[in-house]
ZAVO-693327 format. One record per residue (C-alpha): residue in three letters; x, y, z. Coordinates in pm, 1 decimal. Layout:
<kolmars>
 res     east    north       up
 ALA        X        Y        Z
...
</kolmars>
This chain:
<kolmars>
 res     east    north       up
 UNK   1779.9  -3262.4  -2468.4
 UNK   1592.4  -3565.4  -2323.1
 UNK   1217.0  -3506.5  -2317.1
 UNK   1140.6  -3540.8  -2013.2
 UNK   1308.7  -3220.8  -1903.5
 UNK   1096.8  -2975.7  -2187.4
 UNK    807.1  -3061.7  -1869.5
 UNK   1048.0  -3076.3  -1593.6
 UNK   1321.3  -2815.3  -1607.0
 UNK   1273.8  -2439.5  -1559.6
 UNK   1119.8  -2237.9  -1807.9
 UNK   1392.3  -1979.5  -1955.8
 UNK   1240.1  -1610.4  -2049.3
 UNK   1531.6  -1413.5  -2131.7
 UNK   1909.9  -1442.2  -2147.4
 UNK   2107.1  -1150.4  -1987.7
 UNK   2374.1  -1124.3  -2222.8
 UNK   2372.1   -803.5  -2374.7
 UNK   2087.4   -916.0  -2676.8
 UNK   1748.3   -750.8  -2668.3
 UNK   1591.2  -1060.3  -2776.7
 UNK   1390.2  -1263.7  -2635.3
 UNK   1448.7  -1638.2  -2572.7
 UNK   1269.9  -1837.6  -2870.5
 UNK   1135.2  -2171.0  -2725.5
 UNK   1164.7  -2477.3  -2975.0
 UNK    831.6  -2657.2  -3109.2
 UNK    825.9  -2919.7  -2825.9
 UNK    902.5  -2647.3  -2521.6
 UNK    659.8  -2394.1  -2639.7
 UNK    437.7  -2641.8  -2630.6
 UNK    540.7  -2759.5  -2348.6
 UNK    469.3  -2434.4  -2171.3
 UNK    114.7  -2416.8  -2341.2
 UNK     34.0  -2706.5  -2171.2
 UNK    134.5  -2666.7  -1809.7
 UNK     15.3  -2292.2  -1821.7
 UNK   -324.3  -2414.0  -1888.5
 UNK   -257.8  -2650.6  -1588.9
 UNK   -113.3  -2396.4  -1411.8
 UNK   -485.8  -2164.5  -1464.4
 UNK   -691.1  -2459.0  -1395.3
 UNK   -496.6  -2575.5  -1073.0
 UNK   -565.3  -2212.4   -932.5
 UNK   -910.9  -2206.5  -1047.8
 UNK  -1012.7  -2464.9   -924.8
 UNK   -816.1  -2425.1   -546.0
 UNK   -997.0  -2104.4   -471.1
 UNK  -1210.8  -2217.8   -249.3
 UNK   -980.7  -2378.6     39.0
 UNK   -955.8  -2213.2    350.0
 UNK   -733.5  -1976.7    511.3
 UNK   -558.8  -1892.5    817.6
 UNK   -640.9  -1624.9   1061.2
 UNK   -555.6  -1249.2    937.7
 UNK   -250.5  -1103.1   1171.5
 UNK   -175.3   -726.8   1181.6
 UNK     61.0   -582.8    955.5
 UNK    444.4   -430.8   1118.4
 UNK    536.2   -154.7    955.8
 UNK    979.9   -135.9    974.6
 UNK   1288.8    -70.1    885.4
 UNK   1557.8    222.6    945.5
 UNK   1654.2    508.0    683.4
 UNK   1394.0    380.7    497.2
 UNK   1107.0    519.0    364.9
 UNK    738.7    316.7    230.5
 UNK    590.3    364.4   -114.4
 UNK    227.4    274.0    -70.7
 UNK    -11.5    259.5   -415.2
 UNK   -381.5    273.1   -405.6
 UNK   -602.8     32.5   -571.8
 UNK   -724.7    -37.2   -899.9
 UNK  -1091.5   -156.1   -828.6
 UNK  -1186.8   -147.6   -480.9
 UNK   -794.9   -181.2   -248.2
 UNK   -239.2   -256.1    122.4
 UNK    204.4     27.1    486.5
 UNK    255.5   -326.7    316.7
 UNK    108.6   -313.0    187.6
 UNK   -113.3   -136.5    479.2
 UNK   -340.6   -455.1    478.5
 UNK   -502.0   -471.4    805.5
 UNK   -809.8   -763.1   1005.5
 UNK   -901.5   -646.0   1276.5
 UNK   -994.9   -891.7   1571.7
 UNK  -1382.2   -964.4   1538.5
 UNK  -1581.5   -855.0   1803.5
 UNK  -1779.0  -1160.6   1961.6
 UNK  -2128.2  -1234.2   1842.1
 UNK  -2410.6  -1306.5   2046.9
 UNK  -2533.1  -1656.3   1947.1
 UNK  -2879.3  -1594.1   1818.2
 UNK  -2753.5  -1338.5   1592.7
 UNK  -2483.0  -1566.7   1478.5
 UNK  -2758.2  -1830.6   1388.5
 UNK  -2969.7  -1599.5   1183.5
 UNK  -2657.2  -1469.3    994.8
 UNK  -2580.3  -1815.1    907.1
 UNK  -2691.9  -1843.2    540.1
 UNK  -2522.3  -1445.2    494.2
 UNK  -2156.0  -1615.4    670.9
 UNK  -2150.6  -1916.6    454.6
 UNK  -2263.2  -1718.7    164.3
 UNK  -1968.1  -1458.2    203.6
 UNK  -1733.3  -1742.5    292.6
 UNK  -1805.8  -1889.0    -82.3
 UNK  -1820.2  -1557.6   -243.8
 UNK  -1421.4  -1415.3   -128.7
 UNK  -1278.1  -1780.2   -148.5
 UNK  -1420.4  -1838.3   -512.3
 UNK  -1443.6  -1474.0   -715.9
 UNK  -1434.7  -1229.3   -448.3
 UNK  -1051.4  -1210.0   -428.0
 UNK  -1032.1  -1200.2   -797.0
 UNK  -1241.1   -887.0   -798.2
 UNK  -1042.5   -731.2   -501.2
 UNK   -725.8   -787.2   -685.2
 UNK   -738.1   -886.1  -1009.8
 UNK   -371.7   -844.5  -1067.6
 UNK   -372.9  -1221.2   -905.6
 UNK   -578.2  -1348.5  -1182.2
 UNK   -390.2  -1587.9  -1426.6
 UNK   -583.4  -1502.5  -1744.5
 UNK   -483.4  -1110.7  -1740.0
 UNK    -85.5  -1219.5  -1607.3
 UNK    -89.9  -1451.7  -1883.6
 UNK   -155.8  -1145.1  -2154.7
 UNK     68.3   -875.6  -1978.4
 UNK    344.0  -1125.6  -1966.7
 UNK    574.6   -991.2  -2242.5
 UNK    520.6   -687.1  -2104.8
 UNK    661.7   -758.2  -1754.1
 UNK    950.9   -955.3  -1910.5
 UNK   1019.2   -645.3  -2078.6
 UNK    989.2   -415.1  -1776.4
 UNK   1214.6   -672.7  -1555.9
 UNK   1489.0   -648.8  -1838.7
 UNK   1505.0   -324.3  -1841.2
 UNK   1549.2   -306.6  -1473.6
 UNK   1809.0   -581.0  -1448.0
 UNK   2054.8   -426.8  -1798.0
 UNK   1999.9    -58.5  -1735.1
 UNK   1968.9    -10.3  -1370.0
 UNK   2179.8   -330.4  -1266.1
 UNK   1839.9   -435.3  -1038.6
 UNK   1912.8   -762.5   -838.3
 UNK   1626.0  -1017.1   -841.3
 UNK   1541.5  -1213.1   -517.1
 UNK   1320.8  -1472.5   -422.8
 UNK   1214.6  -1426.0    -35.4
 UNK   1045.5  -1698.7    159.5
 UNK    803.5  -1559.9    410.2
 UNK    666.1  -1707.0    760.8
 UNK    374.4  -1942.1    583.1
 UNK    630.3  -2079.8    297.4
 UNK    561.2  -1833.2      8.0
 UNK    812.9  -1756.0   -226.1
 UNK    785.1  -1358.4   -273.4
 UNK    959.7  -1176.0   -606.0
 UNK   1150.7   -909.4   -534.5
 UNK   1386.7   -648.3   -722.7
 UNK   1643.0   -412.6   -563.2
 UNK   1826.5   -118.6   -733.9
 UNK   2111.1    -26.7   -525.9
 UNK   2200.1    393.3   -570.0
 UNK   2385.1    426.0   -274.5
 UNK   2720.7    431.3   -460.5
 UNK   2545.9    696.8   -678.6
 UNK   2365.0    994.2   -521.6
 UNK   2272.4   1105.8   -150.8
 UNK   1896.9    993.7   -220.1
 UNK   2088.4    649.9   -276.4
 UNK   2147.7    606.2    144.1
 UNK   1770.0    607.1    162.8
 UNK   1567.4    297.9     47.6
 UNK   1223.5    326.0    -71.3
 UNK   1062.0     34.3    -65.4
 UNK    728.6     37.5   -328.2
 UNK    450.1   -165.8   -253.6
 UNK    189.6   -204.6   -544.5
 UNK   -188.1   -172.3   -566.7
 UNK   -436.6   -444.7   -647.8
 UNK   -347.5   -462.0   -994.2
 UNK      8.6   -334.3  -1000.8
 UNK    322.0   -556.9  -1018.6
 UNK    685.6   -424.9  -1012.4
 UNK    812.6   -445.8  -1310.0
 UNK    540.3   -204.2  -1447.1
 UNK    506.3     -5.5  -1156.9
 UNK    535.8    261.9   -896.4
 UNK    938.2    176.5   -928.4
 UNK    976.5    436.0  -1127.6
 UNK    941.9    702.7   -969.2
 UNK   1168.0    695.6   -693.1
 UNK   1461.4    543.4   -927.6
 UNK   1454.0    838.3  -1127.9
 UNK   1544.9   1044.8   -792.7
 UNK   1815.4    808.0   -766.4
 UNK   1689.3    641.9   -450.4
 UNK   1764.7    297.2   -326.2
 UNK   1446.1     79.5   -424.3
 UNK   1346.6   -280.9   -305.7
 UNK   1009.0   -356.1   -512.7
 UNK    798.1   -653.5   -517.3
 UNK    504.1   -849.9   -616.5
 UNK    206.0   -966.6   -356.2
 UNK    132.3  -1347.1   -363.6
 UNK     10.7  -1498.3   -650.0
 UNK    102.2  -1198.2   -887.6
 UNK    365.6  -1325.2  -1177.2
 UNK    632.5  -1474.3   -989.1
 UNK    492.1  -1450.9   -604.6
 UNK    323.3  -1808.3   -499.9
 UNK     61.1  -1809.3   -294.6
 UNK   -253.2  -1581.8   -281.4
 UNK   -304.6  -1216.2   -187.0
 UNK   -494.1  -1227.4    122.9
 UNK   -436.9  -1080.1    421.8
 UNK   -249.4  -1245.5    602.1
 UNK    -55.9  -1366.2    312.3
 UNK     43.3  -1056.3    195.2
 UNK     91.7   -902.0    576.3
 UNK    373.6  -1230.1    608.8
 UNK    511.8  -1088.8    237.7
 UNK    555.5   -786.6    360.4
 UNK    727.7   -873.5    707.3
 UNK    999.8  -1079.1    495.6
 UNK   1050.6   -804.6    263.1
 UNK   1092.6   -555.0    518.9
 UNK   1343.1   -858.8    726.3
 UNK   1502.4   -863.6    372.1
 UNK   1589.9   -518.7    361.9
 UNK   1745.0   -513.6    699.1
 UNK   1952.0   -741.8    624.8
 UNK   1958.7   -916.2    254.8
 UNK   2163.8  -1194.0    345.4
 UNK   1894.8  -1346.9    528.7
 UNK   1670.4  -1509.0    245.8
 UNK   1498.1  -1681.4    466.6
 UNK   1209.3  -1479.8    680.0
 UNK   1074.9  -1699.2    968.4
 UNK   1073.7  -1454.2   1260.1
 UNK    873.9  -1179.8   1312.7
 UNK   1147.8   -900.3   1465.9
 UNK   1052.1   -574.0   1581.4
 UNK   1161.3   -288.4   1360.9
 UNK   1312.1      6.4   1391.4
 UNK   1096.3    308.5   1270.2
 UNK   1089.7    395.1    911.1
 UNK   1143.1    724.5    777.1
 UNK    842.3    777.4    615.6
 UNK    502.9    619.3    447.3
 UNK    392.6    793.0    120.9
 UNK     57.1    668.7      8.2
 UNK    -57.3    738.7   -311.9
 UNK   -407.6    676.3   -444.7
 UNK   -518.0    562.8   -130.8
 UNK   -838.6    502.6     75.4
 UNK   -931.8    442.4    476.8
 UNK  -1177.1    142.1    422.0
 UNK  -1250.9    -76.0    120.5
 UNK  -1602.4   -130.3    271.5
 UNK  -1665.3    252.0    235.7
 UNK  -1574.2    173.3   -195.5
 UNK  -1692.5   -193.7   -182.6
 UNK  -2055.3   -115.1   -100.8
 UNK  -2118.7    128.4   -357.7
 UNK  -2039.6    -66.0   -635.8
 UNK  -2260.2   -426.2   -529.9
 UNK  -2635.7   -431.6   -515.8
 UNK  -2785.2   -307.1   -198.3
 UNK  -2952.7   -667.9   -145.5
 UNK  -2655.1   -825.6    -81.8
 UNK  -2506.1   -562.4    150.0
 UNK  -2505.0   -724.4    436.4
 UNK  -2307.5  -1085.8    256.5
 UNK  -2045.5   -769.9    139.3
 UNK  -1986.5   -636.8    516.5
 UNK  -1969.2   -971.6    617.4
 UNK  -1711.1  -1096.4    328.0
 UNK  -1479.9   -778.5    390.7
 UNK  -1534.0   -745.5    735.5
 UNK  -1399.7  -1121.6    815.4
 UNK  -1226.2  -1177.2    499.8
 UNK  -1038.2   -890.9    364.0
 UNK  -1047.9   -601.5    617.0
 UNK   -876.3   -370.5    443.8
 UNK   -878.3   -105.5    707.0
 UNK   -589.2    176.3    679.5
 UNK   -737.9    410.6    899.8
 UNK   -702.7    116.2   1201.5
 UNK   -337.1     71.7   1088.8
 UNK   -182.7    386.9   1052.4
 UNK   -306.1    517.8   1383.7
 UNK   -111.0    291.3   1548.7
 UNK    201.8    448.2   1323.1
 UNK    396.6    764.5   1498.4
 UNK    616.2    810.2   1184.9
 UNK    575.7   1075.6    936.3
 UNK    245.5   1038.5    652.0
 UNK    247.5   1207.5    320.0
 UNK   -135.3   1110.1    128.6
 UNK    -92.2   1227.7   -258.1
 UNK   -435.9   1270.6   -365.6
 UNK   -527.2   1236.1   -756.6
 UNK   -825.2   1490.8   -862.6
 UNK   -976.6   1298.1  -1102.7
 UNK   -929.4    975.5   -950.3
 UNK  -1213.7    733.7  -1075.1
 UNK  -1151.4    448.4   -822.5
 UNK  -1106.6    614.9   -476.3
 UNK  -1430.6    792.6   -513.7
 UNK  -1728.4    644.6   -346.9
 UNK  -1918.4    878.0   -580.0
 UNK  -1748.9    920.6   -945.4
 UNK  -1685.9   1307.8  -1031.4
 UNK  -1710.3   1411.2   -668.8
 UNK  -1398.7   1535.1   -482.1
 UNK  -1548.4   1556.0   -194.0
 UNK  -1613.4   1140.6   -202.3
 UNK  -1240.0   1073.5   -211.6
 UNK  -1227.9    793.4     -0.4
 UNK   -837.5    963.1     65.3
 UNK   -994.6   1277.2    217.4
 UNK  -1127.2   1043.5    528.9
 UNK   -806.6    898.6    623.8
 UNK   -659.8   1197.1    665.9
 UNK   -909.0   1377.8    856.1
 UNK   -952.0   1007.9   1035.5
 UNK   -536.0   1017.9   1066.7
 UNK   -502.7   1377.8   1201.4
 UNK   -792.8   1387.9   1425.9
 UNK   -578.3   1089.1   1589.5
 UNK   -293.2   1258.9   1613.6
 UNK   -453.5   1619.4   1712.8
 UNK   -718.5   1534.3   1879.8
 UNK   -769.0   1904.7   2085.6
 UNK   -747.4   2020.2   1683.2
 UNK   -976.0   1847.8   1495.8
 UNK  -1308.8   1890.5   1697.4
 UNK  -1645.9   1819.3   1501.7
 UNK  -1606.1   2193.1   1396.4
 UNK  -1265.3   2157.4   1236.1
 UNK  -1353.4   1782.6   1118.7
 UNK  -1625.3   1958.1    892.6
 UNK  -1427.2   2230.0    800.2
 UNK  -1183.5   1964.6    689.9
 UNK  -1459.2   1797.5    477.4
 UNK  -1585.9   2112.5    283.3
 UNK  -1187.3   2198.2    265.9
 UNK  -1120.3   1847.9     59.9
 UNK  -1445.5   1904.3   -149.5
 UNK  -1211.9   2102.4   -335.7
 UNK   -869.4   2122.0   -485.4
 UNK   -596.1   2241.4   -211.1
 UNK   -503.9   2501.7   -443.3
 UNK   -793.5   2707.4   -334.1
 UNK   -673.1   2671.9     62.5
 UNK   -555.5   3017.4    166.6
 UNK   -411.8   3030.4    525.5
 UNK   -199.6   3348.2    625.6
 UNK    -93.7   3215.2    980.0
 UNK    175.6   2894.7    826.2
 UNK    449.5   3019.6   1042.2
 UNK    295.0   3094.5   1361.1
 UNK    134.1   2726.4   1337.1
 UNK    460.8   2604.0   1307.2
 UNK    607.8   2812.6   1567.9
 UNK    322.0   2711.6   1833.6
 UNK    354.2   2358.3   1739.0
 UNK    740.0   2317.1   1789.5
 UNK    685.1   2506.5   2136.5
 UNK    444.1   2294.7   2233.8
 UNK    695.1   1972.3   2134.7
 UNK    955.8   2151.4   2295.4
 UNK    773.7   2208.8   2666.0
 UNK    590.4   1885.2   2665.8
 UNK    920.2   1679.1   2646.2
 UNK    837.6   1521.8   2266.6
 UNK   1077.5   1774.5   2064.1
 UNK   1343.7   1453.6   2014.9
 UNK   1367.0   1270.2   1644.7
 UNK   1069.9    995.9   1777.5
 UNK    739.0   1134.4   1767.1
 UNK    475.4   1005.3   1965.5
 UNK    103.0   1092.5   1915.5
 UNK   -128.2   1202.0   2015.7
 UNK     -7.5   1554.6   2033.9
 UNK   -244.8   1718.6   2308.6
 UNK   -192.7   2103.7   2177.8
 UNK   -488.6   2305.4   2144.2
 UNK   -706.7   2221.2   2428.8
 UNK   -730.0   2629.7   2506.8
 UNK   -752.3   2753.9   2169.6
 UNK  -1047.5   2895.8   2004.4
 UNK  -1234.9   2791.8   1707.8
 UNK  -1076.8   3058.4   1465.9
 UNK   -743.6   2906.3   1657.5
 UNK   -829.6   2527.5   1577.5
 UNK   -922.9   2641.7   1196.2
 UNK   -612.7   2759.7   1104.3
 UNK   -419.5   2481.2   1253.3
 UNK   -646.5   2228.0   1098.7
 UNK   -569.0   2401.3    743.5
 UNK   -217.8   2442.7    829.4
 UNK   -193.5   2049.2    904.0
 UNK   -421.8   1960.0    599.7
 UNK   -181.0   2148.8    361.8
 UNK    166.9   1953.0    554.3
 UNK    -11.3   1598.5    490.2
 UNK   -216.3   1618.2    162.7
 UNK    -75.5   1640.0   -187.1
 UNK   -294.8   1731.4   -486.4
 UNK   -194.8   1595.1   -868.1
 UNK   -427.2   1605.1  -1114.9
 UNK   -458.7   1264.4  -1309.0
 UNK   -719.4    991.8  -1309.2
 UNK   -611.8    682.2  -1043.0
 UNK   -342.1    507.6  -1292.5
 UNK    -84.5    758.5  -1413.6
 UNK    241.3    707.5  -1332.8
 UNK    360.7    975.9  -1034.8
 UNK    595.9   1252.5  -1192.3
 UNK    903.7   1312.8   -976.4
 UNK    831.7   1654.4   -872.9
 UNK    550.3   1517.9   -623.9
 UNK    765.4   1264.6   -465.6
 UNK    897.3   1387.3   -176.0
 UNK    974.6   1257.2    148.0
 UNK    720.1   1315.5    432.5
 UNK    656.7   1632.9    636.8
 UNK    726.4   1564.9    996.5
 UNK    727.3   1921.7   1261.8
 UNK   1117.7   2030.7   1297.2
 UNK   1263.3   1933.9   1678.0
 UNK   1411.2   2316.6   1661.6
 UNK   1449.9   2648.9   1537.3
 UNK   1630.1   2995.3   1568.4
 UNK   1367.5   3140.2   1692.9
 UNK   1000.2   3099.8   1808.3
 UNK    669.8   3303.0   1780.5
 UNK    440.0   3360.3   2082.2
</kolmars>
């Protein structure tokens, strides 16, 4: 082979032709890819202080389909449920006296602040996982005949993605699950998993700039990665994503791991001194924001909760500091607003202080009842949901309680495991959404 194409052509990893082993590079290619992977580190390195676009909000889509949402590794996206919200205007003075703080948190995200936020982007650590995602992408593509795709979203990123198609094998087959991966989690080595061993459709894939994504993981790149994986899904003839369509409502959003604000687990961990550079930096940079987003969803919300999780809590040990107990109370009082009164949004709090196995409510299936009534006489009993739900405006306090626990228990899962074992089957299950009828109904 001429040398000029050991620099030029593609690198090869692996051969799918039925040998386990992996492709051996000759002396001049391997060193070949030495040198252009150093480039490669340097090039990115050295870029990550350019500027970027304005943050967009994230759609969430697709029909008979169902999103697999993991939390983060040090500090955490449905899409990966990465949100900005607009900023509010400032009033000039203040703007001038924040000055130093604006330029200072400008420098701090572009350079290593979105390295911290997701390290899985740094080359260095992709670089020593490597053989192991090779190895976890084989063993997709020979076992479970997975189908790798390069998408190309809105802003010209190339996005990797793998599909396992199960509809041809099992009923859990017609519905796709489509995983999206915390800060440090990439697809081959990931939440896949979980839902393949239920035999379920599943489209995974990596943000930008993790192994073989281009382009970096902030928000707005990874809301436009998201919006072309969700196009792709709809219709995966279309490899090219430069649209934004509306979607049809998905099925479901599992999130697993999860939080409500990364400024609630950012500011712990940095020095109070520079507090106010942090708010500014995630605020403007990387608003990471899931209780904004998924009150603006109507679909169906399972949260899977992990009791020893030592990421999610603001305060390490303590239940009660789960950062995933706050989106849900944040998520129902939303939806149930006439439920979740500062009475109930306490009770809520000392009720997630603890494990759910301790929650002892007697009145499940006159909740239930009351709720599919109400659905039923207030004209929102179809297969669309739309919130919020107004019931409980007349109740009493003891009334509210045992709704609130009732709702709690249909929205929160408990599994006990620190933040980064895998999920076992038994606790994924599709989301809990009240039934549009019944036989018969308690009053």
């Amino acid at each position: 082979m001429p040398f000029h194409k050991y620099l030029f052509t593609p690198r090869l990893f692996k051969e799918y032709d039925g040998t386990k082993d992996v492709y051996e590079p000759g002396t001049l290619e391997k060193y070949g890819d030495q040198l252009l992977t150093a480039v490669s580190i340097n090039n990115k390195n050295s870029s990550k202080s350019k500027p970027d676009v304005e943050p967009r909000l994230l759609h969430l889509a697709t029909a008979d389909t169902f999103l697999y949402r993991r939390g983060y590794f040090v500090a955490d996206s449905v899409g990966t449920l990465a949100n900005q919200r607009a900023q509010a205007p400032r009033n000039k003075p203040l703007w001038i006296s924040s000055l130093p703080c604006q330029i200072l948190a400008y420098l701090a995200i572009h350079t290593f602040g979105i390295r911290m936020i997701y390290p899985g982007s740094v080359q260095l650590l992709q670089s020593y996982i490597e053989p192991m995602l090779l190895q976890g992408r084989t063993k997709v593509i020979t076992q479970d005949k997975g189908r790798r795709n390069k998408v190309k979203t809105a802003d010209g990123n190339g996005i990797d993605t793998m599909f396992v198609d199960n509809r041809e094998k099992s009923a859990n087959g017609r519905t796709l699950v489509i995983c999206s991966e915390g800060n440090a989690g990439f697809y081959e080595i990931g939440i896949m998993s979980t839902p393949m061993e239920l035999q379920y459709s599943v489209l995974g894939w990596n943000h930008p700039g993790f192994a073989g994504s281009s382009g970096r993981p902030y928000p707005d790149q990874d809301q436009n990665a998201i919006d072309a994986v969700l196009q792709f899904a709809i219709n995966r003839s279309r490899l090219y994503a430069g649209e934004h369509y509306p979607y049809p409502d998905v099925k479901g959003v599992v999130l697993d791991a999860t939080f409500d604000d990364v400024l609630q687990l950012a500011l712990p961990r940095m020095p109070e001194s520079i507090s106010n550079i942090v708010k500014i930096a995630i605020r403007d940079y990387v608003n990471l924001n899931n209780t904004e987003l998924i009150s603006q969803y109507n679909g169906p919300v399972m949260l899977i909760r992990r009791l020893e999780d030592e990421i999610i809590c603001s305060d390490d040990g303590n239940l009660g500091t789960n950062r995933g107990n706050f989106l849900l109370i944040n998520m129902l009082k939303c939806r149930f607003p006439n439920i979740f009164k500062p009475e109930q949004e306490n009770l809520a709090k000392d009720i997630l202080s603890k494990p759910l196995e301790f929650l002892r409510n007697d009145s499940e299936d006159l909740c239930l009842s009351l709720l599919m009534s109400y659905l039923s006489d207030n004209g929102n009993n179809g297969t669309s949901r739309s919130y919020p739900i107004e019931i409980g405006d007349e109740y009493s306090s003891e009334q509210r309680d045992s709704m609130a626990k009732f709702l709690i228990k249909k929205h929160l899962q408990d599994f006990k495991s620190t933040h980064c074992t895998p999920l076992p089957r038994e606790f994924f299950q599709q989301p809990w959404e009240i039934p549009s009828d019944t036989d018969f109904v308690f009053t």
